[in-house]
Each structure stands twice: as C-alpha cells, then as structure tokens.
C-alpha positions in Angstrom: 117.2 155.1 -84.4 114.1 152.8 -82.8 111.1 152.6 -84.5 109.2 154.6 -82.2 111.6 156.9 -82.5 111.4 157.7 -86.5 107.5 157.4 -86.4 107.7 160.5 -84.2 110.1 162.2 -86.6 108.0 161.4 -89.3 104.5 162.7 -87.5 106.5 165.9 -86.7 108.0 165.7 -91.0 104.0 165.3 -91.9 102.3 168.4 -89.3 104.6 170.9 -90.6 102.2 172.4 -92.5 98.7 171.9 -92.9 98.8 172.8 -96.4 101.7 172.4 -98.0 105.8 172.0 -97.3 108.4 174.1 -98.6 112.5 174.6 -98.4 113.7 177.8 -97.6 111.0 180.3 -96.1 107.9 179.7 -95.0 105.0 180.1 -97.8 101.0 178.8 -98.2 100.3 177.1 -101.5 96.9 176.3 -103.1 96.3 174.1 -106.6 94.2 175.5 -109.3 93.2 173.5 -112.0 90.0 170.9 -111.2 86.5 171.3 -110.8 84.4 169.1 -109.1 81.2 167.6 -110.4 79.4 165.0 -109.0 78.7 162.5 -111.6 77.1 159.1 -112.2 78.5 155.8 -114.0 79.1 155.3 -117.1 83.1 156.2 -118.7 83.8 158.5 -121.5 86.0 158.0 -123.8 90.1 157.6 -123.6 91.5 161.1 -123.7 94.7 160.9 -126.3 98.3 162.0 -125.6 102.0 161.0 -126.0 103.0 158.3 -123.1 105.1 160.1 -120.5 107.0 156.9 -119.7 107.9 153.4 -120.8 105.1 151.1 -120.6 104.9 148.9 -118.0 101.9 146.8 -118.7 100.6 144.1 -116.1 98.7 141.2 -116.0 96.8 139.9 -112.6 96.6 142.5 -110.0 95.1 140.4 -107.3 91.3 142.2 -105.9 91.8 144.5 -102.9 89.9 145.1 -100.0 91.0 148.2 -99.0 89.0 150.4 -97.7 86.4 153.4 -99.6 86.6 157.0 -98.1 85.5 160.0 -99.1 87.7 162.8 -100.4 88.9 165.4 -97.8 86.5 168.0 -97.3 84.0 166.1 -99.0 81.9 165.0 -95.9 80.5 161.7 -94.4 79.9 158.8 -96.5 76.1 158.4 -97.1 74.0 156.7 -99.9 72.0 158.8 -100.9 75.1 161.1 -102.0 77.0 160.7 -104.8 80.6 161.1 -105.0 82.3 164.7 -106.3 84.1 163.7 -108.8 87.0 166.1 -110.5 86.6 166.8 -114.3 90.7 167.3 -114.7 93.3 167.0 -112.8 95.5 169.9 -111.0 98.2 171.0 -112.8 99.5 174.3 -111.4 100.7 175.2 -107.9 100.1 179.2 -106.9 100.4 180.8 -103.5 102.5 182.6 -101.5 106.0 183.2 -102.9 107.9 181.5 -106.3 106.5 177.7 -105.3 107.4 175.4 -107.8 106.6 171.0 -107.2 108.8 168.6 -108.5 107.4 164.9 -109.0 109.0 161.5 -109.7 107.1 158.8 -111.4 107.0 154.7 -111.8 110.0 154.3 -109.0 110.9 153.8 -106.0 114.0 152.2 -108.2 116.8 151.1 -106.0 119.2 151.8 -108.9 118.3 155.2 -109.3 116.0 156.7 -106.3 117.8 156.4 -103.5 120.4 159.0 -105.6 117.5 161.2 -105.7 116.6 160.9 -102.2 120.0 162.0 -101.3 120.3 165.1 -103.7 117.2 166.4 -102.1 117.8 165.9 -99.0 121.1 167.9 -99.2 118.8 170.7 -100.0 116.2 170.3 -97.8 113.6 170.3 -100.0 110.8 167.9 -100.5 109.6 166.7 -103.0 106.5 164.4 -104.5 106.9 160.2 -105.9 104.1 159.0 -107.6 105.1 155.0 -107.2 103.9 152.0 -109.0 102.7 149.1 -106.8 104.4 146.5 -108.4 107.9 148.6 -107.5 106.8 149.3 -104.4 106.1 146.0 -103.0 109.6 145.4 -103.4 111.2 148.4 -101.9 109.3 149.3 -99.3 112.6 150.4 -97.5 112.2 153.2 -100.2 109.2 154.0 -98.9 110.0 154.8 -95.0 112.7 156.6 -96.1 110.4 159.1 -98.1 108.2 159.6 -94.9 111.1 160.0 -92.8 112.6 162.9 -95.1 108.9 164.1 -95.5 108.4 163.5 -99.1 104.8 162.9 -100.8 104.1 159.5 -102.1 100.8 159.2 -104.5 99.6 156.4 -106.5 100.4 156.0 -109.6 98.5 152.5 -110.1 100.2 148.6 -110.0 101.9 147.8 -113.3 101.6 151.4 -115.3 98.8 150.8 -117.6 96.8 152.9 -120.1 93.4 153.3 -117.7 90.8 154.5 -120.0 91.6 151.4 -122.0 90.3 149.0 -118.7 87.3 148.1 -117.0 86.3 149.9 -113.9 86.8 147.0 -111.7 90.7 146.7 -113.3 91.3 150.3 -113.0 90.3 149.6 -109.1 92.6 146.5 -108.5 95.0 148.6 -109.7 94.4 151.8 -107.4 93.4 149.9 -104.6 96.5 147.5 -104.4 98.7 150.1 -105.0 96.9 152.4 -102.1 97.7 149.5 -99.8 101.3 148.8 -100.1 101.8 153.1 -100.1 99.9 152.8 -96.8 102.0 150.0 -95.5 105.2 151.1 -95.8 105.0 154.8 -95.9 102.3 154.9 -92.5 99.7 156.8 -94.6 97.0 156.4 -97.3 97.9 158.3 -100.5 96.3 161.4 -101.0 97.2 162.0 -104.6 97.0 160.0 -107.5 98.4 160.3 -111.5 97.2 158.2 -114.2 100.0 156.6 -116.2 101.0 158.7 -119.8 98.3 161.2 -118.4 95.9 159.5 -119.9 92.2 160.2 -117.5 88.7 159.3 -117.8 85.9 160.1 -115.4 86.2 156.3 -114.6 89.7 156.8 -113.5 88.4 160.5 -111.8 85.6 159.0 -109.4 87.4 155.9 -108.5 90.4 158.0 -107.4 88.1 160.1 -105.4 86.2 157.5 -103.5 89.7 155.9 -102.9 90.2 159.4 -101.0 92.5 161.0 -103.6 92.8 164.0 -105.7 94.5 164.0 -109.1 97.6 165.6 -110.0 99.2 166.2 -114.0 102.1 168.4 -114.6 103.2 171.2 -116.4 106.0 170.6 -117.3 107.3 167.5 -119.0 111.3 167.2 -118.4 111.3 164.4 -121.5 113.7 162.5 -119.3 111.7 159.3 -120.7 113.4 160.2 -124.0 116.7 159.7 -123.0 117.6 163.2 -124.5 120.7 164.0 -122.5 121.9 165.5 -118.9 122.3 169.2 -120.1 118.7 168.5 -122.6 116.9 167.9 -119.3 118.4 170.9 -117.2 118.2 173.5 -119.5 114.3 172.5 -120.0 113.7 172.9 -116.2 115.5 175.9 -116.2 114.3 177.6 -119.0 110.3 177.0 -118.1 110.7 178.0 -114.5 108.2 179.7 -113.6 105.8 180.4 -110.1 102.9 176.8 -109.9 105.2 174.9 -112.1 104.5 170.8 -111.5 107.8 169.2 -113.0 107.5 165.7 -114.0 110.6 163.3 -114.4 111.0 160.0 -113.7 113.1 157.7 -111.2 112.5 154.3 -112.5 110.8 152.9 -115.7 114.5 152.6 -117.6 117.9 154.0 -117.1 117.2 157.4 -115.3 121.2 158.2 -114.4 120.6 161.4 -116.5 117.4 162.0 -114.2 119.9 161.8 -111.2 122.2 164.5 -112.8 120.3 166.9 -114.0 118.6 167.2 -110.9 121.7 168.2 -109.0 122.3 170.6 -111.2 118.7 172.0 -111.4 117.6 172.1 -108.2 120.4 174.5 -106.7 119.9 176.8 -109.6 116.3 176.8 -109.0 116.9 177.8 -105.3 119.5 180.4 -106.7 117.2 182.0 -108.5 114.7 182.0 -105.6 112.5 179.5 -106.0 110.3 177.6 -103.3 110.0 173.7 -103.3 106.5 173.1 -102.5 104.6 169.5 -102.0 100.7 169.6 -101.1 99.5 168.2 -98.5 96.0 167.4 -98.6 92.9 169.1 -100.4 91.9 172.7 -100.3 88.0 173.7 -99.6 
C-alpha cells in the first residue's frame, strides 16, 4: 500500500462519523459527565485514589513547543478570554443504541498491543489508546497502524506520573511532548486526554484544555493492573455491562497477556449480547 494511499484510507477511517464510530449499526453517541467553568490560576489540591496502573515515573521531559489551541467549540483564541476549563472528566457514554467504549492505557507495547490491534480488528470495532509518550516515541509503527484501523489515540502524558503532585510547567512538558509524538505518527493532534491513576487537578484540567483536549475517566475498572486472572477480568466486563460504560484495561505497563485474552473473549460476548463499540470523536456543544 503507498503512503498516499493509506492516508486516504485513514481520512476516509476518521470522517466516518462526525461524532462518534461504532461496529455494527449505525448509532450517535454524546458524553455526560463534565462541566465547564472558566477558571483562573492557581491548583487545588491532589484528588486521592488507588493507582490504576504500574507507575512509570520519569525524569527530564525535554520543553515542547507545540502549539496552544483552543478546545473544539470553544472559539478563537483571544486575550481577553479565559480558557473553559472542565471541573471532571467524562465518564459515561449515552446515545443512540447499547454504546459501550473500551480504552487501553500506558501502551502502544509491541509485546502486547499489536495482539489487541488484531482481536479488534477481527471485529470491526474501534476502540480508544490513551499512550504514554515515552512508549510512543518508540513505536510509532503502533501508532499508524491505530489510524489506519481508525482507533482513537489520547494522551495519557510522557512517563505516567502522579500530576497533581507536579508543577504546572512539568505537567505541560509532559502533555505537550506527548501531544507531539501522537501528532507525528498518528497524522492528528489528540483530542482526548487521561491523567495517570486518575488522579486530576484543575491544573491538569486547563492545561489539557488549552492543549485542545477534553478529559476522559472510566467507569469501569477491569483491574487487569492486578494481575487477577483471564476469567477475573472477563467475568468483570461482563457482569457490569451496561449502556455509556467506559472500560479501562491496559496494554502495556507490565505483563498484560491476560489483557490480550480476556478481550477475545469479552468483546464477542459483548456484541452477542448486543452491544455497540463506540469511540468519540471530538467535543459535543
């Protein structure tokens, strides 16, 4: 395939739907869950909460000079205005139909994602990646081949840190060079964002939003992190189905070969049982 070539297929993959892509019929999906305020400077303090993953802590991340836009829908940049800022992040998908997201965090991990690529793509479904930077970088391969299949990639910072715990100007070298290498190899600035153990401050709020991003938690934790066991992992997905669920399991960050199972068993009984596959696209007014 030339290169021209797959950068039509993925332009074509991306303007299926201006909202949101799903397997199986056709189906409109908005998120619930933020408000936005517009707020000043100044952080608040570190929300608590059980870490979601292994900790990848990380030194340097050298300063970025990507570019500042303003969140979809938001309007021109001007002085005088200050940013709208979300208070929390989305955590729900509702719409049209049974729409369910599933999301992959702190990969692309040649060990384990390309596995995961495969397994959805013999569905056709999509499906969301929230990548580190520092993985990135080194698989950008990983990258393409999410565009190409029409998968969401967001930004899930550099080297997985605990945010609320940095200054503003770290929390940005880690968004921004992250942003950059997503933008590089998948052809498109992220348009989502998920701080690491789902930890969030308004620091880590109105930097993702002048970086031109919206934030997305979960609902449901698969506690794949833990280790707990193939049939521990399916039989939580399964039994919390439900219509606006965000899944959250993880394709890199430590041995995720029970990840890559249970998701083929999973995902077909989740389409069994009806179930749309749902990624968003962009913000909704």
């Amino acid at each position: 395939m030339t290169k021209d070539h797959m950068f039509t297929r993925r332009r074509l993959l991306m303007a299926g739907a201006a909202v949101v892509g799903t397997s199986g019929a056709a189906g409109a999906a908005a998120l619930l869950g933020g408000e936005s305020t517009p707020v000043g400077p100044g952080p608040t303090p570190a929300p608590g909460g059980t870490p979601a993953a292994g900790s990848q802590t990380g030194g340097g991340v050298k300063p970025s000079a990507y570019r500042l836009q303003p969140l979809t829908g938001y309007g021109p940049p001007r002085a005088h205005i200050r940013t709208l800022v979300r208070s929390e992040p989305f955590l729900r998908v509702a719409g049209m139909g049974r729409a369910m997201v599933l999301t992959f965090d702190d990969g692309p991990d040649p060990r384990y994602t390309p596995a995961i690529l495969r397994t959805l793509r013999e569905y056709d479904v999509r499906a969301m990646f929230f990548v580190c930077g520092a993985m990135a970088a080194d698989h950008k391969d990983l990258l393409r081949e999410m565009a190409d299949d029409g998968h969401v990639v967001g930004n899930h910072t550099w080297s997985h840190p605990l945010l609320p715990g940095m200054s503003r100007s770290a929390i940005r070298a880690q968004m921004e060079s992250t942003s950059e290498v997503i933008e590089e190899a998948y052809g498109e600035a992220p348009r989502w964002f998920r701080a690491p153990y789902g930890a969030w401050n308004r620091a880590v709020f109105r930097i993702g939003a002048e970086l031109g991003m919206e934030p997305l938690g979960w609902t449901l934790d698969t506690l794949d992190w833990r280790s707990p066991g193939t049939r521990s992992i399916v039989e939580r997905v399964e039994d919390h189905a439900d219509a606006g669920v965000v899944v959250l399991s993880h394709d890199a960050g430590g041995n995720r070969s029970q990840s890559v199972r249970a998701l083929r068993h999973y995902l077909p009984a989740l389409l069994d049982e009806g179930y749309q596959i749902a990624v968003p696209r962009r913000k909704l007014a």
